[in-house]
Structures are given as C-alpha cells and as structure tokens.
N, C-alpha and C positions, 0 to 999 in steps of 0.2 A: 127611115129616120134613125140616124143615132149621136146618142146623147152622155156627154162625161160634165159629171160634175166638177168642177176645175177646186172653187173652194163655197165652202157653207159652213157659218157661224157668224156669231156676233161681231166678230172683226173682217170678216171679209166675204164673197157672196160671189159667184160668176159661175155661168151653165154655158158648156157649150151645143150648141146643136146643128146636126150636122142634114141636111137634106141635096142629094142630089151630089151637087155641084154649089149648092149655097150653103155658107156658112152662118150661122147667127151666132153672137153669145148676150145674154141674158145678165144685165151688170157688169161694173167690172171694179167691184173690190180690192181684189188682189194686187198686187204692183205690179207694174206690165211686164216685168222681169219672171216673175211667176206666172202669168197666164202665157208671155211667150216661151215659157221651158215647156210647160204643160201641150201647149198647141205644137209643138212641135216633135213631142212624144206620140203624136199623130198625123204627122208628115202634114203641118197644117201651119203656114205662116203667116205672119200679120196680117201682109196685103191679100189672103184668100178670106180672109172673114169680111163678107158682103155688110155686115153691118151690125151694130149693137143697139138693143133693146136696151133703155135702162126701165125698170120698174118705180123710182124713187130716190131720192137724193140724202141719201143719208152715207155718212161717208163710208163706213162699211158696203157700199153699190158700188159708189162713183172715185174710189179712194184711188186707183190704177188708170182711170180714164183719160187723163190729160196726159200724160203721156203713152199709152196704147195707140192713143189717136194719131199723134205728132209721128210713132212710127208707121202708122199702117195705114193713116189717109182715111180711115175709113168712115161709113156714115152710121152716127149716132139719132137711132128713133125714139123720139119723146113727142108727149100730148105737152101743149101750151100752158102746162099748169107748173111744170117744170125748166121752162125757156129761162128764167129769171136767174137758177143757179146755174144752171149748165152754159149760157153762155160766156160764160165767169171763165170755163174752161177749157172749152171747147169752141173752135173756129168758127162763125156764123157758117161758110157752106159745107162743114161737114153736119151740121142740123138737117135733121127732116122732121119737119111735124106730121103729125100721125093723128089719126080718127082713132075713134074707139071701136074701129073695127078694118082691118085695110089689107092689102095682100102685098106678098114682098115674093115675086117670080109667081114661085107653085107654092105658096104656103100661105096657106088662109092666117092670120092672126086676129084676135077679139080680145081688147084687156076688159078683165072687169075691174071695178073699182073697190078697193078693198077699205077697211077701216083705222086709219094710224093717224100719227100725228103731223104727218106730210102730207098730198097728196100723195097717194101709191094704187097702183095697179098689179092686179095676179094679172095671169096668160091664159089662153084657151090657146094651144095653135095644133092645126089642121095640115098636113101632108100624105099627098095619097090615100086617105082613109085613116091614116094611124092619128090619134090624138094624144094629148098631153099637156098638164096641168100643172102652172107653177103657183103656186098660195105661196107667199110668207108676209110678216111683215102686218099683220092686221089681227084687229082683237076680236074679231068675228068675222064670218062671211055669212054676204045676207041671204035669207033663204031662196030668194027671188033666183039665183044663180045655181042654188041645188041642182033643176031638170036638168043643165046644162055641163056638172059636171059628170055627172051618172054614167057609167061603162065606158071609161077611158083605158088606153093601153100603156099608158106612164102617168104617176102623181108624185112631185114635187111637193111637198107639204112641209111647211112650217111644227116642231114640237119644240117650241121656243123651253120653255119651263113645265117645272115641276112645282105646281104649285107650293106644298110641304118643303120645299127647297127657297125657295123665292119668301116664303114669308118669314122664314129663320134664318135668311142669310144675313150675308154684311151691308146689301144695300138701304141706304135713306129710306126711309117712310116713301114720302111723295114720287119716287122713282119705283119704288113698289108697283104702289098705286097705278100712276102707268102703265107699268108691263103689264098688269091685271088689269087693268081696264079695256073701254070699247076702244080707244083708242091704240092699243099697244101691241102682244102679240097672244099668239096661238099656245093654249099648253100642252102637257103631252095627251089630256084624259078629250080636252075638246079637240085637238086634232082626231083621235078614234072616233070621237063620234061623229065625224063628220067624212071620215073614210067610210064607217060604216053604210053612210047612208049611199055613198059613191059606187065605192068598186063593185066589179060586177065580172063575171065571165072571161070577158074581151080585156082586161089588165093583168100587164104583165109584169111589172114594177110598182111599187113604192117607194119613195124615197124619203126615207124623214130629214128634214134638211134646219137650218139656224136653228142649232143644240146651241143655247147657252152654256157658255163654260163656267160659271158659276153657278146656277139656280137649275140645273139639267147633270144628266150624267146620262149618255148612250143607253146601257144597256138596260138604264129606268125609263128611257123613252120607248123603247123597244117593248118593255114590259108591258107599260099603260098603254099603248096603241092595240098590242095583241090582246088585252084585256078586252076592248073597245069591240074587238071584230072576232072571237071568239062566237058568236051568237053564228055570224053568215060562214064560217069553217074558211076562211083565207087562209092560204097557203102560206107560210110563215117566211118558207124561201124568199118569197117575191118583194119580203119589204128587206129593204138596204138605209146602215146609218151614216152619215156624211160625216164629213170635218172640214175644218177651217184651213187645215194646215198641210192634208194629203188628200190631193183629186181622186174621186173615185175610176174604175177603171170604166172605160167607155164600152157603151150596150146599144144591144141595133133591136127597133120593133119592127 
C-alpha cells in the first residue's frame, strides 16, 4: 500500500492511495489541475485512478470533482446520504453507491460515520493485511469504533484547531461554536487523545491532517499531539504534518 497526501486543510482535502494496480483517491478538493500535476509526479494519470471515495460534501472534498471526473471517466463512491449533491456534479453512471462496508478488487473498505454537520464518513480500508485510517471532519468519534481502530499501520487524523486559537481568533461567535462543538471538528489536544488510545506496535505513520490556517499553526499541532502520546513513548519520527498547498511525499507500508 502506498499512500501521498495530495492536499489537507481547510480549503482543500484529497489522499491518494495507491494498492496493487488499483488506485483510489480519498476527495477531491483540490482542482483537478492540482491533483492531476500531483498524480502525475507519480507516473499516475487520470484514467488509472479506479475510482474516488468522497467522505462528504463540503466544498473543500468535492471542490475539483466535476471536473477530475469529466477528465478521467472515473467512478465516484458515495453512500445515499450524499446522492443529492453529488448528482449536481457528477454524471448519474459514474455514481456507485456504496454500503457501509464493501470491497473494490482486493481492498476491504468500512466507513464509519463520523459527527459534523453533513453527513460524513472516516475509512477503515484494508489491503493485504496493512491497514489505514482516515478521521477528519467530525467533532468526536464514538467510542463504539475505538476496538476497531487500535494498531493500524497508517493514521490520517484530523488536528483541526487549537482551541486557545479558535476562541481569540477573528471568527463569529456562532462559527466558533461549531467548530467546538459535536458537530464540527477534531482539535489538536482530542486528536492525541484519541491517538493515544490507537497506535500501537504495527503503526508506522501518523498523519495530522486539516490544520486550520487560522485557529491552528503546525508546529502547535505537532506539540499537543506529542503532549497527548508522551505517556505510550511514540516515536516522534512516525507523526507527519500536511498542508493545503504542498502534497506530502508518497510512503509505502
């Protein structure tokens, strides 16, 4: 399995992953002019991406989709919960509807449903034994999904904000409110504690991924995570911070 984060923030969101001979990407954010410079810095062209997961419809996911698709034919997987926007943009038969747990070749995949103001789903996906977990986009995750994410060998995780960041910033009161609420996103203190409760042995990456660019700054996410996991001695190497604006380099587990 291997896997480049193409982009991660509050304006744009797309993971590629790479299994076999199948390609997936995870959103598509970015404008397709971007994800196609990016996919092709790994010899990797439209029409080889088998098909796109989106997680959620919020335009930072889907903002590159309508056109990625128009070039590259490809099929777009969403749950029914989702059909309503995405048809808007995308060709009724590049749609696949999709279970909440389904297989695409050799790759097991399992969304959980996560807590925002869309419906939204994180990943569970499975190949050859390697696992790998995408969270963002949710103001908790429920404990019920804990056993499930415990000793993975890649975590994609949400460090949206900083809370002491977010509540003296420039935003509205009631937008506040939201990002801090069940409904909104992950910050950097409850992302660690919920690494902590994860990683295990068998992981080999972290990823802290949608750093807001205002109510967040990298190397305070960076901070409060390893605050967070300080207790279980995680290797500090193994966590990586993303951007909006420059893909990370591509990692094989």
């Amino acid at each position: 399995m291997r896997i480049k984060i193409i982009s991660s923030g509050s304006k744009a969101n797309c993971t590629l992953i790479s299994c076999g001979s199948t390609n997936l990407l995870i959103d598509a954010g970015p404008t397709s002019s971007f994800i196609i410079s990016e996919l092709e810095k790994e010899n990797i062209s439209p029409k080889d991406i088998t098909g796109i997961i989106i997680t959620h419809t919020h335009s930072d996911h889907i903002k590159g989709l309508k056109v990625f698709v128009k070039n590259s034919n490809t099929s777009v997987y969403i749950t029914e919960e989702l059909l309503p926007e995405i048809i808007k943009i995308v060709p009724p038969g590049n749609i696949k509807l999709i279970d909440k747990a389904f297989t695409l070749n050799d790759i097991k995949i399992e969304l959980l449903k996560m807590s925002h103001d869309v419906p939204c789903h994180g990943i569970l996906l499975t190949y050859n034994e390697k696992e790998l977990v995408y969270i963002t986009d949710t103001g908790y995750v429920n404990k019920k999904y804990i056993p499930k994410l415990v000793n993975k060998d890649f975590y994609i995780i949400e460090t949206n904000y900083n809370e002491k960041m977010l509540m003296e910033g420039p935003y509205p009161y009631t937008l506040k409110q939201r990002i801090i609420g069940d409904s909104g996103h992950m910050s950097n203190k409850y992302a660690g504690t919920l690494l902590a409760k994860c990683v295990g042995p068998k992981t080999k990456y972290v990823y802290l991924a949608h750093i807001s660019e205002h109510n967040n700054e990298k190397e305070l996410a960076l901070k409060e995570v390893k605050e967070e996991l300080k207790d279980i001695d995680f290797e500090e190497s193994k966590i990586i911070l993303t951007d909006q604006y420059v893909s990370c380099e591509m990692v094989e587990i």
